[in-house]
C-alpha positions in Angstrom: 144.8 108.7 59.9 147.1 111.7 59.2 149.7 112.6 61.7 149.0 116.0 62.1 147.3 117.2 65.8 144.2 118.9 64.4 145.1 122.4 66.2 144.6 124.4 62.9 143.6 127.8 63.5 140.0 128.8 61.3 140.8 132.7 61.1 139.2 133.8 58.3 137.4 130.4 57.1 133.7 131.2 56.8 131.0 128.6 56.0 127.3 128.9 55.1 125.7 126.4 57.5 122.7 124.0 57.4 121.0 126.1 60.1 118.6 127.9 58.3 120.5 130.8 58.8 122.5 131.9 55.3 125.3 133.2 55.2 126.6 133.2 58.9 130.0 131.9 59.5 130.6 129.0 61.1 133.5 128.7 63.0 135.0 125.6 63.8 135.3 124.7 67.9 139.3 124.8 69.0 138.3 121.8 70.9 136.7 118.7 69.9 133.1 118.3 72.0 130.4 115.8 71.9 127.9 117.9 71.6 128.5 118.6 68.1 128.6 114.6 67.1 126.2 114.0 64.5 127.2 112.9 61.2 129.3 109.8 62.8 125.7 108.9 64.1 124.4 109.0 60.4 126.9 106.9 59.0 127.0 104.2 62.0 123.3 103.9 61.0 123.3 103.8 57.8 126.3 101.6 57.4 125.2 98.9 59.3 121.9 97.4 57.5 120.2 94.2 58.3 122.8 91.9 56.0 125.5 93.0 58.3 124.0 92.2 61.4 123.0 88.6 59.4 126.6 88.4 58.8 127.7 88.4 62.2 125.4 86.4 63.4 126.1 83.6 61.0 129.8 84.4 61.8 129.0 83.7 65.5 126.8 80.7 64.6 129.4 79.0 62.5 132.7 79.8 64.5 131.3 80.9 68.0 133.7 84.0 69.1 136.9 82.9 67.0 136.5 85.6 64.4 135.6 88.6 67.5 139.1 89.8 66.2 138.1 90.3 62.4 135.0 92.7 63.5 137.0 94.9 65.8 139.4 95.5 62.9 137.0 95.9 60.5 135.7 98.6 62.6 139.2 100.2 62.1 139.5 99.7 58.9 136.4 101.4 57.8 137.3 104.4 60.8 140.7 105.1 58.6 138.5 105.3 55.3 135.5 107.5 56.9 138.3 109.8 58.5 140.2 110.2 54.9 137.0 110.9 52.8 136.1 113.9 55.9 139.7 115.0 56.0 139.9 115.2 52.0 136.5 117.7 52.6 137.8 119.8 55.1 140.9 120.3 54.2 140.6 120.8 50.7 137.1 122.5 51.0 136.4 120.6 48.0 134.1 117.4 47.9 134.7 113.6 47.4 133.6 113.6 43.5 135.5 116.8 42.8 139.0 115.3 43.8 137.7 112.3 42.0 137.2 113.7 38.8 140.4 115.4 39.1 141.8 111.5 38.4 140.6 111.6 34.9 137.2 111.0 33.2 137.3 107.5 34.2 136.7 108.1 37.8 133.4 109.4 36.6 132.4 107.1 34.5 132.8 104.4 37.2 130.6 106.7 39.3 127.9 107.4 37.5 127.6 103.6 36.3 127.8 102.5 39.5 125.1 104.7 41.0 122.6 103.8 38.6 123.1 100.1 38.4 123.3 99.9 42.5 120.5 102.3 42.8 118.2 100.4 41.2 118.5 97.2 42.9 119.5 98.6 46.2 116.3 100.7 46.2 114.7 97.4 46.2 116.7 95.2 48.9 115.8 98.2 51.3 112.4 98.1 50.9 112.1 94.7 51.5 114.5 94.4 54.0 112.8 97.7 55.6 109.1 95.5 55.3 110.1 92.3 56.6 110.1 93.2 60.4 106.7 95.0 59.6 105.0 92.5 57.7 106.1 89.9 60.9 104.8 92.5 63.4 101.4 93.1 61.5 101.5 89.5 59.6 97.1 90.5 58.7 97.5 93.6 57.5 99.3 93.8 53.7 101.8 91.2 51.7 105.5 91.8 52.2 105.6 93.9 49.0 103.1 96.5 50.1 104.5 97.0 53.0 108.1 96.9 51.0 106.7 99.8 48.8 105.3 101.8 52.1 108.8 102.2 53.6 110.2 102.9 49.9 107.8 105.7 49.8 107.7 107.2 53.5 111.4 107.4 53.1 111.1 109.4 49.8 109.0 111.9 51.5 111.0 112.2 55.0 114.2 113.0 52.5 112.7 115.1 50.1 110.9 117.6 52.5 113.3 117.2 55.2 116.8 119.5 55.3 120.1 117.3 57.0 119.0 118.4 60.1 115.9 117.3 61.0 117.4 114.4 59.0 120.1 113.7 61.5 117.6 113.8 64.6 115.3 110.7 63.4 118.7 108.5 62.8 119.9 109.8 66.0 116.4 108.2 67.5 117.0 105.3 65.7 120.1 104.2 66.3 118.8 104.6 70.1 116.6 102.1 69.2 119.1 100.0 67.4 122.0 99.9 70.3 119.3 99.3 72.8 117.7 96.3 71.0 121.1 95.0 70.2 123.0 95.4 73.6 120.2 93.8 75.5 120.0 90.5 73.1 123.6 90.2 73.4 123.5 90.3 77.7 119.8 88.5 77.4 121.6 85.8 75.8 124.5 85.6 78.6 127.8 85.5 77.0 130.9 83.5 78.3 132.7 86.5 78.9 136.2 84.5 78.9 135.4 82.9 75.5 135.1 86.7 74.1 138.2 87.8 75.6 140.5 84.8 73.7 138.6 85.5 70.4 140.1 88.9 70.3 143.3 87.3 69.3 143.7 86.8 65.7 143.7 83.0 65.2 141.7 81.6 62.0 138.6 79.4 62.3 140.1 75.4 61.5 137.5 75.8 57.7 137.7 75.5 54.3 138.3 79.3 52.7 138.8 80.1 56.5 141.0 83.7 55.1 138.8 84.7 52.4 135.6 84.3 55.1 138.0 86.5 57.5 138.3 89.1 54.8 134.5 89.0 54.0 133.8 89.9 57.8 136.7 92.3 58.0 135.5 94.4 54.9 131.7 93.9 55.7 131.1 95.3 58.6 130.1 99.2 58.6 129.0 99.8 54.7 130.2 100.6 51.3 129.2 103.5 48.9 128.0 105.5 52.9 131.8 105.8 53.8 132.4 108.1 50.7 128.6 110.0 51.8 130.7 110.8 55.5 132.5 113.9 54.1 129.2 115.1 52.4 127.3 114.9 55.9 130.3 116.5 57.5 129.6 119.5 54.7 125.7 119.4 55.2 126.2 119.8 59.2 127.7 122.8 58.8 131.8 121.8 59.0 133.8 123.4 56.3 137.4 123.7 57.4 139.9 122.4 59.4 138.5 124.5 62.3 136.4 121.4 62.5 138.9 118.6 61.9 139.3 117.5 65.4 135.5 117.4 65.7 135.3 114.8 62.9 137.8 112.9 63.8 135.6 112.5 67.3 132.6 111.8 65.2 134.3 109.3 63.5 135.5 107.4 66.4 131.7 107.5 67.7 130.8 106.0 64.5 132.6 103.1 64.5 132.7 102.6 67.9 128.9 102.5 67.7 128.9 100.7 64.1 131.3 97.5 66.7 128.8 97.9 69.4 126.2 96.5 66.9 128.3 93.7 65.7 129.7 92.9 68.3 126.3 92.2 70.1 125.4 90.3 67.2 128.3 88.0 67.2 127.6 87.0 70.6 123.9 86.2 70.0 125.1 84.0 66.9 127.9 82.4 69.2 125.7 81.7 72.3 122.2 81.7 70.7 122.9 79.5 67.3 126.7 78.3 67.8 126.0 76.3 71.3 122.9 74.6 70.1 123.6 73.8 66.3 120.8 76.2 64.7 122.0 77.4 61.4 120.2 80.7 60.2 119.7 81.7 56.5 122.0 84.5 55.1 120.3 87.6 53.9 117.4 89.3 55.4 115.1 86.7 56.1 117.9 85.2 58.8 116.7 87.7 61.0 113.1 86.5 61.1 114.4 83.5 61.6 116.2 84.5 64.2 113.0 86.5 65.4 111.2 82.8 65.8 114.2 81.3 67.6 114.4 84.5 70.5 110.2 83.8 70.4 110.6 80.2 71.4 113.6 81.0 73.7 112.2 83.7 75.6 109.0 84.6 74.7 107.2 86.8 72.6 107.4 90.3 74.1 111.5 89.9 73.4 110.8 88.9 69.9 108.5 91.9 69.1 111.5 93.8 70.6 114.0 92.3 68.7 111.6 92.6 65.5 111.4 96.3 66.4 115.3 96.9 66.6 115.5 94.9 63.0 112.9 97.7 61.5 115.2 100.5 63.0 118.1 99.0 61.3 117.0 98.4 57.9 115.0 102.0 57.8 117.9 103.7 58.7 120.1 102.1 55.8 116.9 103.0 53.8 116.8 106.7 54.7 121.0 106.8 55.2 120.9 106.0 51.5 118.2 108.1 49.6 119.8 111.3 51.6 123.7 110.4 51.4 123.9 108.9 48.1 121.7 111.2 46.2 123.9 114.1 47.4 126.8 112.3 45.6 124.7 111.8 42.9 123.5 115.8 43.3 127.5 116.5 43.5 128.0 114.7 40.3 125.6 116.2 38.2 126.9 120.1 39.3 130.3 119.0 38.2 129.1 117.7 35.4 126.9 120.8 34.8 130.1 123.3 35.4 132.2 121.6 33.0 129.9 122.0 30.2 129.8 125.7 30.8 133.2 126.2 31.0 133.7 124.2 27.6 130.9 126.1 26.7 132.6 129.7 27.3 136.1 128.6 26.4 137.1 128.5 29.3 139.0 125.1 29.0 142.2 126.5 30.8 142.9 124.2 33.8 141.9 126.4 36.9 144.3 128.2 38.9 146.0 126.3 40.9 146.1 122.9 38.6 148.5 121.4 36.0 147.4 120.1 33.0 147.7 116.2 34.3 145.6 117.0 37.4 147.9 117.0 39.9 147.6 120.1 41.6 150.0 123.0 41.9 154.2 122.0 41.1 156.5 123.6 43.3 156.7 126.7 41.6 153.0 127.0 41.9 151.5 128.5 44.6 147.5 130.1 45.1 147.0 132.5 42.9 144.8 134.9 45.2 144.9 135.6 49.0 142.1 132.7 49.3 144.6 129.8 48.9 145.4 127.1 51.4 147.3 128.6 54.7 148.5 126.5 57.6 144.6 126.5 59.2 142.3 127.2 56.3 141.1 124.4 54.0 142.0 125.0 50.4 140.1 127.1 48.1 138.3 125.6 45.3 138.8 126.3 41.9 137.3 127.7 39.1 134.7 124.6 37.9 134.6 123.0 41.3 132.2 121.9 43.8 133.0 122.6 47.2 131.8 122.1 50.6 130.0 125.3 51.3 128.0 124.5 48.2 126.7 121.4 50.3 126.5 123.1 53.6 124.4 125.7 52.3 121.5 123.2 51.8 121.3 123.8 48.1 122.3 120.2 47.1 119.3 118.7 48.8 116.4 121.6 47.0 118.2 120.5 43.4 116.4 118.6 41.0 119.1 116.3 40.8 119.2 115.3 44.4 115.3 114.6 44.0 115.8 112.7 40.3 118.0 110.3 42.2 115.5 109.7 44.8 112.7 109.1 42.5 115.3 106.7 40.9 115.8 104.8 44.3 111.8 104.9 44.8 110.1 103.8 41.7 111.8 101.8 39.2 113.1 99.2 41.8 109.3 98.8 42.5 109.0 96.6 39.7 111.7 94.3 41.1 109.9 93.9 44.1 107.1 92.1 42.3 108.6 91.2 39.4 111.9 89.7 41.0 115.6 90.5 40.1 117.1 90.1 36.4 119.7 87.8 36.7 122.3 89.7 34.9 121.4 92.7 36.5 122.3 91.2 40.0 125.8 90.3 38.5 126.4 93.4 37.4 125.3 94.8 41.1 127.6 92.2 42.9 130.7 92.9 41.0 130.2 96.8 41.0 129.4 96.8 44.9 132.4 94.6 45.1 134.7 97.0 43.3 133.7 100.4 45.0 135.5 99.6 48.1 139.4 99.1 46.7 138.4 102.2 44.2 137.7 104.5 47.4 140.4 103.3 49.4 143.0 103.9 46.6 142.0 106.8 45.1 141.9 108.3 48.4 145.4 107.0 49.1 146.4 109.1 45.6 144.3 112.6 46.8 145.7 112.6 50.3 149.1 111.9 49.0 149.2 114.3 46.2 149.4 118.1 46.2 146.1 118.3 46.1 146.2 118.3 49.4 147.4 120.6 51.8 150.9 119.8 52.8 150.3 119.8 56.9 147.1 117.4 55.8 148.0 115.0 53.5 148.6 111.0 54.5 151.2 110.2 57.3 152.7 106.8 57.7 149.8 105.4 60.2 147.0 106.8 57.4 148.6 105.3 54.0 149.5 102.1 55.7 145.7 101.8 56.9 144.3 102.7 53.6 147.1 100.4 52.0 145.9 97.5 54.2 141.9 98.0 53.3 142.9 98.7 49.1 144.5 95.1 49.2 141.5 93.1 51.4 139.0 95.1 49.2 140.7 94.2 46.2 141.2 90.4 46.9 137.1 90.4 48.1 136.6 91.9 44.5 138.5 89.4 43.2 136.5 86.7 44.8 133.6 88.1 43.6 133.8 88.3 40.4 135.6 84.7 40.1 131.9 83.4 42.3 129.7 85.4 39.5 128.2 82.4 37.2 129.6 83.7 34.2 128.7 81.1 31.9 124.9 81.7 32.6 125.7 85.6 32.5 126.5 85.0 28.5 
């Protein structure tokens, strides 16, 4: 996290807001408040789907509270990247994909393979993992893949005719539901308080591969592709400048605070639940219904429907997290996209004020070129050919056809997956792309926050760059492992 206090002045920073009310300025708040937490909430509950919580609980199940340590940094871990992608937003007043592409063509390229590849099979695990708890409450009524397709589709409407926020209301119920369901297993199930305290120090589980399962919990808990979304739901609530920068470093905290609450309770219920009575769980969604069977036979029904209920909150909110966040990045991509072809277009293939040839932003001779360039409390100003926050904030992004393409694209082609099951190359292409989006957001954002792209008074300190540096090299060693597990031989 950068070493700077957050007390920038917002004189003269205007923002269109998500409010419904166009072109009214929105002034960021001198001091942070909780009333105006919101989008920390979005990505707590979208981050943290129903294979997290079945990590933890294995976690707990296998090495009772000896790996407590590895959640609680991996909570602060994923803090220092959801903090970098909002600061790069407000700061800048530019937007995740637009720094991106200022890296080269490549970073694009990775994007837009990625997103379609993950789309389609992710668009698929959510549904089911979103039907599960619902076929087990209403076992009579439809197969798993019906009721797969029903979430799949109720989600595409809530998103499409839905702005962020109503949008943010319903995940703010849900996670209710969520952190209720998940505190009350982990004190129904009595932990030994003492035994929780001494796994808090790092000491590594006496296993086979006991470091690389470490890492896997440490870089697993809180999400993926929804860290990059947090600066995009920071735009679409209305925060545009570093007015708001103490605000979403507040909202962050809440996030992740939340997003070790959930674990947390999980871990315990693995350690006291499966760990103390030698019940191994499957991995992946099902493990929960397992587990749904187990908390039946151990305390009865009613905490079993409960518990079911809390695992449909969970999965629906990845579900819904997704379609919204991800297809504004998507929406992002395609306006950049869209821009640059008009400025080809026009001849206008001049690097924009402000930017050198290679990208990196104003030299030192270079300063803004108008009276809208960065100042010590204003965010910078975009330039010609880029997408900025305001553009998001307005509410535009989710009304374009793009942002609507790629939620058809998350709705309907993974449909045939569901019945059809997954190609097998397909899922190794998903598994090593999902694997190698974490190290390339961590170090790309490392480069932004340290180049002069970045407002000076903004850019990395010491505390940020080693965080970042710390979560490139886990991310990249996970990727590693990854790819070397993927049954290549099969693959060709």
């Amino acid at each position: 996290m950068a070493d700077t206090s957050g007390n920038a002045d917002t004189t003269g920073s205007t923002a269109t807001g998500n409010t419904g009310e166009t072109g009214k300025a929105l002034s960021g708040p001198r001091k942070s408040s909780w009333k105006y937490i919101g989008p920390g909430i979005v990505v707590a509950a979208t981050g943290v789907g129903a294979g997290d919580l079945v990590a933890t609980l294995i976690a707990g199940s296998n090495f009772g509270y000896t790996l407590l340590w590895a959640a609680v940094i991996g909570c602060l871990v994923k803090i220092s990247l959801a903090e970098a992608a909002g600061r790069w937003h407000l700061s800048t007043g530019r937007t995740l994909f637009d720094g991106w592409a200022s890296l080269g063509r490549w970073t694009s390229w990775f994007f837009v393979v990625y997103v379609v590849i993950w789309g389609f099979v992710y668009g698929a695990a959510a549904m089911s993992s979103s039907g599960l708890p619902l076929q087990a409450l209403f076992p009579d009524v439809m197969d798993l893949e019906w009721w797969a397709v029903l979430t799949g589709l109720v989600g595409l409407v809530f998103v499409w005719f839905n702005k962020y926020e109503v949008f943010e209301k319903v995940m703010t119920v849900l996670v209710g539901v969520m952190f209720v369901v998940t505190v009350y297993l982990a004190i129904r199930v009595t932990p030994n308080l003492g035994d929780a305290f001494a796994g808090l120090l790092p000491v590594l589980p006496d296993e086979k591969d006991s470091i690389l399962n470490t890492l896997g919990l440490i870089g697993g808990v809180g999400g993926t592709i929804t860290l990059a979304a947090y600066g995009y739901w920071v735009n679409a609530k209305g925060w545009t400048n570093t007015g708001w920068m103490k605000v979403m470093r507040l909202d962050n905290r809440v996030a992740y605070i939340t997003t070790g609450i959930f674990v947390i309770s999980m871990l315990f219920v693995g350690a006291e639940l499966l760990h103390s009575s030698n019940v191994a769980i499957a991995s992946g969604d099902k493990g929960l219904i397992q587990l749904g069977d187990i908390l039946e036979d151990e305390y009865g029904t009613a905490t079993a429907k409960f518990f079911l209920i809390g695992f449909f909150a969970t999965s629906f909110t990845s579900l819904i997290g997704v379609w919204h966040g991800v297809s504004l990045m998507f929406a992002d991509f395609v306006e950049r996209y869209r821009k640059d072809r008009t400025d080809r277009a026009t001849g206008e293939g001049k690097p924009p004020a402000g930017k050198t040839t290679s990208g990196e932003g104003p030299t030192s001779s270079e300063g803004p070129t108008s009276s809208e360039g960065p100042t010590s409390g204003e965010g910078s100003a975009p330039s010609e050919g880029s997408t900025s926050g305001e553009e998001v904030a307005s509410g535009a992004r989710e009304r374009s056809w793009p942002f609507r393409a790629y939620l058809l694209w998350l709705t309907f082609p993974p449909i045939v997956l569901l019945f059809q099951g997954e190609p097998f190359r397909l899922i190794i292409l998903y598994g090593v792309l999902g694997a190698a989006f974490l190290p390339f957001l961590a170090l790309t954002l490392v480069w932004l926050l340290n180049s002069s792209r970045t407002p000076t008074e903004w850019r990395n300190g010491i505390l940020s760059n080693s965080m970042l540096t710390i979560a490139g090299l886990i991310f990249v060693i996970l990727c590693v492992k990854q790819i070397w597990d993927q049954p290549w031989s099969e693959f060709f």
